[in-house]
C-alpha positions as CSV (number, residue, x, y, z in Angstrom):
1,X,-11.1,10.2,6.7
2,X,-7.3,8.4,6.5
3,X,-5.8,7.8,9.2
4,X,-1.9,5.7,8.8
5,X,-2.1,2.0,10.9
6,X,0.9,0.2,11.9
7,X,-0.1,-3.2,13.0
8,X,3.2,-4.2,10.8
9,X,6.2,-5.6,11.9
10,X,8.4,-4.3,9.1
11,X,10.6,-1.3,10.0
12,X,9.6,0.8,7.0
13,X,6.4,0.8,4.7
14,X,7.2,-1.5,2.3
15,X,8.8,0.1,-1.1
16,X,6.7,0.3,-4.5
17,X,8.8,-2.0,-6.9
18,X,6.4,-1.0,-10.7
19,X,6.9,-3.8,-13.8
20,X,6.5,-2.5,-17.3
21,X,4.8,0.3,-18.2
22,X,2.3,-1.1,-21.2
23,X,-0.7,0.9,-22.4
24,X,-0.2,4.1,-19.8
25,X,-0.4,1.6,-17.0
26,X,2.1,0.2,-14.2
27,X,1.7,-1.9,-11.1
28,X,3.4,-4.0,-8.7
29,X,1.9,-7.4,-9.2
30,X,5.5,-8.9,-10.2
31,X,6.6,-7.6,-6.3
32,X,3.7,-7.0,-4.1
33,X,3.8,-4.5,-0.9
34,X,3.9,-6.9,1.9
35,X,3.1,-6.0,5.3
36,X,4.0,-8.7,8.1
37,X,0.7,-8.0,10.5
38,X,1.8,-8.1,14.6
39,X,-1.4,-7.0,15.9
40,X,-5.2,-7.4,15.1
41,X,-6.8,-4.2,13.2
42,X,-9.2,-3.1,10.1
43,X,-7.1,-2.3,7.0
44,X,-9.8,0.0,4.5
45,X,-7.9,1.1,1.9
46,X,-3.9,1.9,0.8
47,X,-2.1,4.5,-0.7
48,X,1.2,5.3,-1.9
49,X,3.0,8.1,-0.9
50,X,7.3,8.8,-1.8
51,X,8.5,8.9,2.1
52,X,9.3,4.5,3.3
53,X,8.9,5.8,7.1
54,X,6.1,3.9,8.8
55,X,3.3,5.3,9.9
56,X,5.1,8.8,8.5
57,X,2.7,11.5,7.2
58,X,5.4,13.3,4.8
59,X,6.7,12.9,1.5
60,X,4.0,13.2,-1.4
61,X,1.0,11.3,-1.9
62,X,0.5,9.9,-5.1
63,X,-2.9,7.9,-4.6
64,X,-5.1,6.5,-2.1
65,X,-7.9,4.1,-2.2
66,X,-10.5,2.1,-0.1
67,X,-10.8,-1.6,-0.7
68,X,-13.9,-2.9,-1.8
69,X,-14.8,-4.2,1.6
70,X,-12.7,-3.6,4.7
71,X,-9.9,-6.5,5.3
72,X,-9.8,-7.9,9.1
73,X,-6.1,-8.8,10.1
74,X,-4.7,-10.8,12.9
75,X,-1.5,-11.3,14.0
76,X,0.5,-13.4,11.3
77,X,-0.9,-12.8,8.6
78,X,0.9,-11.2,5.9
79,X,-1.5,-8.6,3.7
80,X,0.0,-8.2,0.2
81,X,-1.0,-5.2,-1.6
82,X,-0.8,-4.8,-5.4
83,X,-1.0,-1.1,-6.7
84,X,-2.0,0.3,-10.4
85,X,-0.8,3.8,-11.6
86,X,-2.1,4.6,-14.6
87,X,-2.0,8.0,-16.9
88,X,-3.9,9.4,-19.3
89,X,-4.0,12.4,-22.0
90,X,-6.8,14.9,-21.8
């Protein structure tokens, strides 16, 4: 299951800045979601979702999904999360 973390000391969940679109894809490598860790927690996964308010459960969810291996953060640390939306004709 998801559950929202906020071992973060930003006062909002960082916004999703996308690059070019190119070939039906998008991400946010030029400008990364940066989270400024305060606390030591597991991070599994990320999503994206249209509401900035941290550790809000509103807004609509566009995507979620689990890192390949969960991601151990301490306090300090910065975790910088790069996103890809991509669409597709059926």
């Amino acid at each position: 299951s998801w559950a929202t973390i906020t071992p973060y000391s930003n006062a909002t969940d960082p916004a999703w800045t996308p690059g070019a679109v190119s070939g039906g894809s998008v991400d946010n490598s030029a400008s990364k979601a940066q989270f400024n860790i305060n606390a030591t927690d597991d991070v599994y996964g990320a999503f994206l979702k249209s509401d900035n308010t941290k550790g809000g459960a509103l807004g609509k969810l566009y995507g979620v999904g689990d890192f390949a291996a969960a991601r151990s953060v301490q306090s300090g640390d910065t975790l910088n999360v790069t996103i890809t939306a991509s669409v597709s004709a059926s």
